[in-house]
Each structure stands twice: as structure tokens, then as C-alpha cells.
VMD Tcl script that draws the C-alpha trace (Angstrom):
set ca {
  {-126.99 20.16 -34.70}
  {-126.38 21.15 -31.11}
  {-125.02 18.87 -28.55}
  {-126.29 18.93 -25.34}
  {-123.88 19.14 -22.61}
  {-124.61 17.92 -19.13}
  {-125.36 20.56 -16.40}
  {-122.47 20.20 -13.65}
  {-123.48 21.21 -10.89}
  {-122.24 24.66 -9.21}
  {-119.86 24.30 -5.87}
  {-119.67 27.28 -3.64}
  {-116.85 26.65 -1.04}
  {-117.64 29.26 1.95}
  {-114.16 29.16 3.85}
  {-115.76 30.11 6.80}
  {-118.36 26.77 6.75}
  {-116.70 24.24 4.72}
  {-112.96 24.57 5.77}
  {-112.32 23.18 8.90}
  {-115.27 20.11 8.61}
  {-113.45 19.17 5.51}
  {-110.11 19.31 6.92}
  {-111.08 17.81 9.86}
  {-112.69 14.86 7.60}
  {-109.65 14.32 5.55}
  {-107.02 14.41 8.21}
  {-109.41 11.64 9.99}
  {-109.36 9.32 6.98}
  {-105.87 9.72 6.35}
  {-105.10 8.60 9.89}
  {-107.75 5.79 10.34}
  {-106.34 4.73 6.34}
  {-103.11 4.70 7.98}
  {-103.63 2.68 11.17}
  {-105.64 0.61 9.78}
  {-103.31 -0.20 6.85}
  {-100.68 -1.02 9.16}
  {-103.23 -3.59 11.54}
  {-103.90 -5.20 8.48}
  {-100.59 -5.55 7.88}
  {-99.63 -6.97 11.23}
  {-102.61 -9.30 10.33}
  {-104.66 -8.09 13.79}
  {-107.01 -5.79 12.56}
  {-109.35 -6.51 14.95}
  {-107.17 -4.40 17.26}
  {-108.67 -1.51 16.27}
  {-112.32 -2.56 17.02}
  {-110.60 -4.11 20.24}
  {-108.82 -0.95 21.79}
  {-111.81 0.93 20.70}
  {-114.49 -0.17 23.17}
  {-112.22 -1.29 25.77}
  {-111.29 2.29 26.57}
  {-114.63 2.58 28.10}
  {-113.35 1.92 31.61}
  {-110.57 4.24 31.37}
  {-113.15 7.22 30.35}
  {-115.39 6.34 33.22}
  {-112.63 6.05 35.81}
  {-110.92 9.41 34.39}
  {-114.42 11.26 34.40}
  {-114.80 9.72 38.34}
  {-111.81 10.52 39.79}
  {-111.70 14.40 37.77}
  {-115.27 14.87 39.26}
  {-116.50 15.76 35.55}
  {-115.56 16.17 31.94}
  {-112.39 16.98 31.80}
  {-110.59 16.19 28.09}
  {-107.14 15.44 29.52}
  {-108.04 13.07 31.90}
  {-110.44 11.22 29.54}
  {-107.66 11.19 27.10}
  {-105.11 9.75 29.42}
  {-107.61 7.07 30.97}
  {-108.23 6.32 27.45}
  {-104.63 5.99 27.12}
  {-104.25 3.76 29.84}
  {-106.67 1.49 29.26}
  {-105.96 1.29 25.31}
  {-102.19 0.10 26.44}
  {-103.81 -2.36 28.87}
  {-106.34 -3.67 26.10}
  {-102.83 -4.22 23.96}
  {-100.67 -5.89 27.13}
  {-103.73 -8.43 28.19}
  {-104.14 -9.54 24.58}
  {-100.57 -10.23 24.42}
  {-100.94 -12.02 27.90}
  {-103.81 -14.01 27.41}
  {-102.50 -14.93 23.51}
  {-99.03 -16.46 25.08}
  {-100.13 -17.56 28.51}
  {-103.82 -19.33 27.29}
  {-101.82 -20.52 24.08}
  {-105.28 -19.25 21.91}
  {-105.20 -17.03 18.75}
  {-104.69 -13.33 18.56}
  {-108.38 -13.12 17.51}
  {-109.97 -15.03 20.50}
  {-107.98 -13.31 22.97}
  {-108.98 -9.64 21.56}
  {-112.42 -10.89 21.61}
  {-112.01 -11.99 25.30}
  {-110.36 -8.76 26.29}
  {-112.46 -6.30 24.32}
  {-115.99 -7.86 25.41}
  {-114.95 -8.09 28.98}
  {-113.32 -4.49 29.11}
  {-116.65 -2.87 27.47}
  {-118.62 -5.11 29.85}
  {-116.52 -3.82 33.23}
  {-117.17 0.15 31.59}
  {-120.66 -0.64 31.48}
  {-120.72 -2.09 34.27}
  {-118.68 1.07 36.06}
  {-121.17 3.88 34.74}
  {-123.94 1.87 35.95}
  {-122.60 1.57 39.68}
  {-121.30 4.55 40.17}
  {-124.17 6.77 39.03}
  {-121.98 8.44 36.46}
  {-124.29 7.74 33.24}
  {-124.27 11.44 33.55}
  {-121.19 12.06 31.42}
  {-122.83 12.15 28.20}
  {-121.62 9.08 26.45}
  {-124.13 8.92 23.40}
  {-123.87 7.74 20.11}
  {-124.20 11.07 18.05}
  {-121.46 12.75 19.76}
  {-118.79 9.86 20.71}
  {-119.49 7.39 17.37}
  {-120.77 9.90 14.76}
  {-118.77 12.99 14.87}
  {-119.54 16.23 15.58}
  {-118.10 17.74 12.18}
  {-119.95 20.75 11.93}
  {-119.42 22.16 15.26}
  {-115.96 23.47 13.43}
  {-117.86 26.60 11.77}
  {-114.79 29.42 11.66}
  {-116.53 32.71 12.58}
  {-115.08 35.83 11.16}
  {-113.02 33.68 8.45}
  {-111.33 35.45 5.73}
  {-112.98 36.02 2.38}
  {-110.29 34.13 -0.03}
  {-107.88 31.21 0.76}
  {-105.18 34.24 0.30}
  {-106.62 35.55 3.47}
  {-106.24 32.34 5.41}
  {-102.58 32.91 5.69}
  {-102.25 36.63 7.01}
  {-101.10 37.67 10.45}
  {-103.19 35.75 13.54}
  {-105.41 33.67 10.81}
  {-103.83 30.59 11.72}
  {-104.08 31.33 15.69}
  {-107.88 30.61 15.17}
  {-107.21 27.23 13.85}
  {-109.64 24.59 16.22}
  {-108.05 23.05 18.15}
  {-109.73 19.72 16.81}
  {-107.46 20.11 13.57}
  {-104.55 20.83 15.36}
  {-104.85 17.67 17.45}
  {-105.60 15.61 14.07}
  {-102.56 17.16 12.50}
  {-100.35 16.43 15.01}
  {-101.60 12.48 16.17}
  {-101.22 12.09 12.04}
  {-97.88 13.30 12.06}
  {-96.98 11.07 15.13}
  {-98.62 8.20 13.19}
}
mol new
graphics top color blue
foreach p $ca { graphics top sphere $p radius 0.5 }
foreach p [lrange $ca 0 end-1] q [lrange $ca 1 end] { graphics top cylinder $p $q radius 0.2 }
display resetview
């Protein structure tokens, strides 16, 4: 009697096409795993969701006042306005005497609203804010040309200079975190 085993399916891992998405990927979930662990926590998890779309303003007044697309600035508005989403929660939660949850949902919605309402006025709907690039992910723009053959080669002289600098970033806001 012969037994039939199941057929498992072959995996070809091309260092050159599959590294740096994958990387990428993991580092990501480790770091949104992370966060988000320590919102829930904190018991304000809607934080996240909060700080997320209320950066809008600070994008479209960094990508106004640097005349374009400029990745520092955006960052740093970001920046800004993510520690202003945090402070006006705060201020609104103590001074209107309502729960953490209401006042994130009154800052968030208001600070999305006033981005909105900024790219619309200023004529700056221009920037490229779409949904494939900014919510989606743009994983496999991270294709390594001229990658070693073996995972032996990775680590020779200059491999690791060619590193994106999208992993790089990940690896060091995850070791921050």
C-alpha cells in the first residue's frame, strides 16, 4: 500500500525581489504590534487612529511652506501636528471634563477636517496624497538590483551600503520604540 503524501508547495526566495519587501513588512508589524500593544495598554487605543489623520495639516503646511515634496519637512510637520493631536486631547479631556475617547474624536475629526480643508484652499491637491501610495504601501518598490546570489553574499564588503533607506528608517524608529 502506498501512502499518498501531500504536494507542498515549492518556495523560491530571490534575494534580490523578496528581501527587502519582506523585511520591510516584518519590521512594520513588529512596530505597529508594539505601539499598538502599548495604546491598548494605556487603554487609548484610539490614539493611534487619532494621530493618524490629524497629521494631515502638518503634511499640507510642510509641503506649502517647502514649495513641494520634500520628506523632511513632511516628516517634521507630521511631527508637529501628531504632538499637537496628543496636547489638545489632553486639553480638551481635563479642561471640557469629557472622556479620553470623545475628546480624540473631537480632535481627530476636526484636525482631518482643517487638512482637507487646507489642500482645498490653497490649490495644493497637487501633492499626491492618494490612497495606494499613503494607506496601502508601496512594498515592492524595494526591488535590490544587483543583489548577491546567496544570503552569504549579503554580508560582504559595501552589501549593506545598498540597504533602502526605507529599512533603515524602520529599523531605527523600531529600535527607538
Amino acid at each position: 500500500m502506498t501512502s499518498i503524501a501531500p504536494a507542498w508547495p515549492s518556495f523560491e526566495f530571490d534575494i534580490g525581489l523578496d528581501l527587502f519587501p519582506l523585511t520591510a513588512a516584518v519590521l512594520a508589524a513588529v512596530l505597529c504590534g508594539l505601539l499598538g500593544n502599548f495604546l491598548l495598554v494605556r487603554r487609548v487605543t484610539m490614539m493611534g487612529d487619532a494621530i493618524s489623520h490629524s497629521v494631515l495639516p502638518g503634511i499640507v503646511a510642510a509641503f506649502i511652506i517647502a514649495g513641494g515634496v520634500s520628506p523632511a519637512a513632511m516628516f517634521l510637520g507630521a511631527t508637529v501636528a501628531g504632538i499637537a493631536t496628543v496636547v489638545l486631547v489632553e486639553l480638551v479631556t481635563r479642561l471640557g471634563r469629557v472622556e479620553p475617547g470623545a475628546a480624540m474624536g473631537v480632535v481627530f475629526s476636526s484636525l482631518f477636517a482643517l487638512g482637507v480643508l487646507m489642500i482645498e484652499q490653497t490649490g495644493s491637491s497637487d501633492a499626491h496624497i492618494d490612497p495606494g501610495c499613503v494607506l496601502y504601501g508601496q512594498l515592492r518598490t524595494l526591488v535590490w538590483f544587483g543583489a548577491p546570489d546567496s544570503l552569504a553574499g549579503l554580508f560582504s564588503a559595501g552589501t549593506l551600503a545598498a540597504v533602502p533607506i526605507q529599512i533603515k528608517t524602520l529599523a531605527a524608529v523600531l529600535a527607538v520604540a
